[in-house]
DOVOVO-916629 format. One record per residue: residue number from 1; residue in one letter; x, y, z of N, C-alpha, C in turn. Coordinates in steps of 0.05 Angstrom, whole numbers, m for minus. Example, Ala and Ser with C-alpha at 12.3 -4.5 7.8 and 13.67 -1.06 7.14 Angstrom:
BEGIN
REC/resi/resn/nx/ny/nz/cax/cay/caz/cx/cy/cz
REC/1/A/264/m114/156/246/m90/156/264/m66/156
REC/2/S/257/m45/142/273/m21/143/258/1/157
//
This chain:
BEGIN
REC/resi/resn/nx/ny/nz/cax/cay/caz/cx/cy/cz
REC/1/X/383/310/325/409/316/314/424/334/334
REC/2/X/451/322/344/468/335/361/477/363/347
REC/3/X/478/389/359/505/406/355/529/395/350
REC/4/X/544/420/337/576/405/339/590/408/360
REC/5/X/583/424/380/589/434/411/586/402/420
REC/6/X/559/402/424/548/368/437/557/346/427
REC/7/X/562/342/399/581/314/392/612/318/403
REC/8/X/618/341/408/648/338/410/650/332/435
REC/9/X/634/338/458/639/337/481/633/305/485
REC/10/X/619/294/473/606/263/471/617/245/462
REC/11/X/633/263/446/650/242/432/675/217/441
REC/12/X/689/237/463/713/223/468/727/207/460
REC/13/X/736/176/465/740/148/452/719/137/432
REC/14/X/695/150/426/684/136/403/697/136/383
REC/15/X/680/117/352/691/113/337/686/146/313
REC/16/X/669/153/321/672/186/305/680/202/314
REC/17/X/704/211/298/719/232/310/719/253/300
REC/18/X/693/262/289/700/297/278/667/302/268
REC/19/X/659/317/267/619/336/260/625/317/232
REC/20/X/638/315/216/643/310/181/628/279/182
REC/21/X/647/263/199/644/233/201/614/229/215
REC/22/X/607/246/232/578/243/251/552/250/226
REC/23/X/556/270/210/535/283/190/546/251/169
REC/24/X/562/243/164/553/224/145/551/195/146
REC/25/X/556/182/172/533/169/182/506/178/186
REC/26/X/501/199/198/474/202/196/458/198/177
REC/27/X/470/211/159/450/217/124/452/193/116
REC/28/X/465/164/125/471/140/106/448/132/126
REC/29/X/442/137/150/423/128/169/388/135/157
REC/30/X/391/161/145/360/172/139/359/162/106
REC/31/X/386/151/94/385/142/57/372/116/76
REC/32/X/382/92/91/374/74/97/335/64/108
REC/33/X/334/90/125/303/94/129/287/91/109
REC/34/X/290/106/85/279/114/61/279/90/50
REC/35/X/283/87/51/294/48/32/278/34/45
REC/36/X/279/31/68/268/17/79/225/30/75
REC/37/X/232/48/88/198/50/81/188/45/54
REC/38/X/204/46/41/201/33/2/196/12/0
REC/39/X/212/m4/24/202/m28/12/171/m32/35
REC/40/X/163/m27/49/151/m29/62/119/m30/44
REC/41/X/128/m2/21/101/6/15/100/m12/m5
REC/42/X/125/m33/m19/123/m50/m36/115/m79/m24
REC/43/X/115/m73/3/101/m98/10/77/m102/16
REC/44/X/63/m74/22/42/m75/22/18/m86/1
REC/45/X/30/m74/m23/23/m83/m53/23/m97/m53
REC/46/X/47/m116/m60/45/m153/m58/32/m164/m44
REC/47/X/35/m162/m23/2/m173/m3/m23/m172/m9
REC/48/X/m31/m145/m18/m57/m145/m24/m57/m164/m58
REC/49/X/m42/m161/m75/m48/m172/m99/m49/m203/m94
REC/50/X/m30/m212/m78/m28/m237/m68/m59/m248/m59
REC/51/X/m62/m229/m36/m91/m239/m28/m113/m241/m53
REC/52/X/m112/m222/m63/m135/m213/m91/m131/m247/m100
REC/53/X/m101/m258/m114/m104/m272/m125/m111/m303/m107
REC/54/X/m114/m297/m86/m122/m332/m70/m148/m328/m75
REC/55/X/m161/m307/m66/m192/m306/m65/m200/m316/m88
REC/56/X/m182/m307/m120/m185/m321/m146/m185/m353/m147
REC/57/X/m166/m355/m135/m163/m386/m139/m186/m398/m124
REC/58/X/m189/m389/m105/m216/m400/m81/m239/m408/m106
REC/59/X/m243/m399/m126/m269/m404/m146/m271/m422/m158
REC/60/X/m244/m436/m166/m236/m459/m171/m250/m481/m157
REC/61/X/m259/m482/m127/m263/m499/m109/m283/m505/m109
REC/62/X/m303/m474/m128/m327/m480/m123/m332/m496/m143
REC/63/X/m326/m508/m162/m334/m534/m185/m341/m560/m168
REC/64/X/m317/m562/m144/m327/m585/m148/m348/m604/m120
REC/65/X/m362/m566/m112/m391/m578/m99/m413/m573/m119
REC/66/X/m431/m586/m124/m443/m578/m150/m461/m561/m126
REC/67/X/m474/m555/m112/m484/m531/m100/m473/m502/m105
REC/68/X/m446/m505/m97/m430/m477/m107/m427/m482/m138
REC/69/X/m418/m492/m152/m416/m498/m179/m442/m485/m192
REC/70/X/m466/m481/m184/m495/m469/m194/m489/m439/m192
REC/71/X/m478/m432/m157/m474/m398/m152/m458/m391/m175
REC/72/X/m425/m415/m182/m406/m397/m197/m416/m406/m226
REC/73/X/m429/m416/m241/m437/m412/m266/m466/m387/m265
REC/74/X/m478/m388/m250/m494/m364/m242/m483/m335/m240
REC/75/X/m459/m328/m242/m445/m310/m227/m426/m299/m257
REC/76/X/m422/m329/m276/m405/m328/m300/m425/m314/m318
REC/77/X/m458/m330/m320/m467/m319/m336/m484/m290/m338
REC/78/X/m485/m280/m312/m494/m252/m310/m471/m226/m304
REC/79/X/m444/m233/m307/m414/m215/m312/m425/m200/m325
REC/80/X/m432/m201/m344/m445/m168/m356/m465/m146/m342
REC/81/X/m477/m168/m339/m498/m148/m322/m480/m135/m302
REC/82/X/m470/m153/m278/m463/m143/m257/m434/m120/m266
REC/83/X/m420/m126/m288/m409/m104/m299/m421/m72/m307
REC/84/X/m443/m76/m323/m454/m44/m326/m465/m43/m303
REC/85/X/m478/m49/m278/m489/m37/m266/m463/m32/m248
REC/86/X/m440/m42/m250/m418/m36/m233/m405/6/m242
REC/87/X/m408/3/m274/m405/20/m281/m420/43/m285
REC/88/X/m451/43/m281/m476/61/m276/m470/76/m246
REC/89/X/m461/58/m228/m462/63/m202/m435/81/m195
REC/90/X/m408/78/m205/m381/82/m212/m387/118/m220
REC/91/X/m410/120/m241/m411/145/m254/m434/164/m236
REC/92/X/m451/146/m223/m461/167/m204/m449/168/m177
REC/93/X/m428/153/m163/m415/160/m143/m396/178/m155
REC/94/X/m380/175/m175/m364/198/m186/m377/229/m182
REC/95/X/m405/231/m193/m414/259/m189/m419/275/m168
REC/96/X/m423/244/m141/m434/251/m117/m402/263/m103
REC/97/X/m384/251/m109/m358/260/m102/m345/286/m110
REC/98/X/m367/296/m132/m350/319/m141/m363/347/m127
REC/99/X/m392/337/m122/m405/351/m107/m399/356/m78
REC/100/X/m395/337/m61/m377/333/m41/m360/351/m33
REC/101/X/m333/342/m58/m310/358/m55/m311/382/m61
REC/102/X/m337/390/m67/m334/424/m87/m351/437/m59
REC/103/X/m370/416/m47/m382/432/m13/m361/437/4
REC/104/X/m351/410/14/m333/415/36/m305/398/32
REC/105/X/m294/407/8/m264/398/4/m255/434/11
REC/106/X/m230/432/2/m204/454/7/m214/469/m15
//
C-alpha cells in the first residue's frame, strides 16, 4: 500500500485522481480476493465429495465380475462388523489424542 505522498507523485495522467479513489479500488480489490478464496475453499469440497461419490459408483462395477461380485457381497455382509470395530478403534484413538494434546499440545 502506497502513501498518499507516493500515489500523488505517481499518479499524474492516471485514471485515479485523488488517496479517496486509490483506497477504494483497493478495498474492492481485497472484497474481490476474499471471494475469491471462498470459492476456492468451496471447490475444494466439491471435489473431494465428487471423488467420494465415483469411488461409490466404482462398486456398482463390481457385480458384474462375479470374482469381485463375491469381495462386494462379502464386504455387504460383514458392514457391521467392520462398523463397530470402526467405532472401538474411533474411541481409543480419541483417548490417545487427548493424551497427546494434554503432553505436548499448547
Amino acid at each position: 500500500r502506497m502513501s498518499k505522498d507516493e500515489l500523488e507523485n505517481r499518479v499524474g495522467n492516471s485514471t485515479l485522481k485523488s488517496w479517496a479513489a486509490y483506497q477504494q479500488r483497493l478495498d474492492a480489490m481485497v472484497d474481490q480476493a476474499s471471494l475469491i478464496a471462498l470459492a476456492m475453499d468451496d471447490l475444494r469440497w466439491y471435489a473431494s465429495v465428487m471423488s467420494a461419490f465415483m469411488c461409490l459408483r466404482c462398486l456398482r462395477a463390481f457385480r458384474a465380475n462375479p470374482r469381485l461380485n463375491i469381495v462386494l457381497s462379502t464386504v455387504q455382509k460383514a458392514f457391521t462388523d467392520f462398523t463397530h470395530f470402526a467405532l472401538v478403534l474411533f474411541a481409543i484413538l480419541c483417548g490417545f489424542v487427548v493424551v497427546a494434546h494434554s503432553l505436548f499440545g499448547r
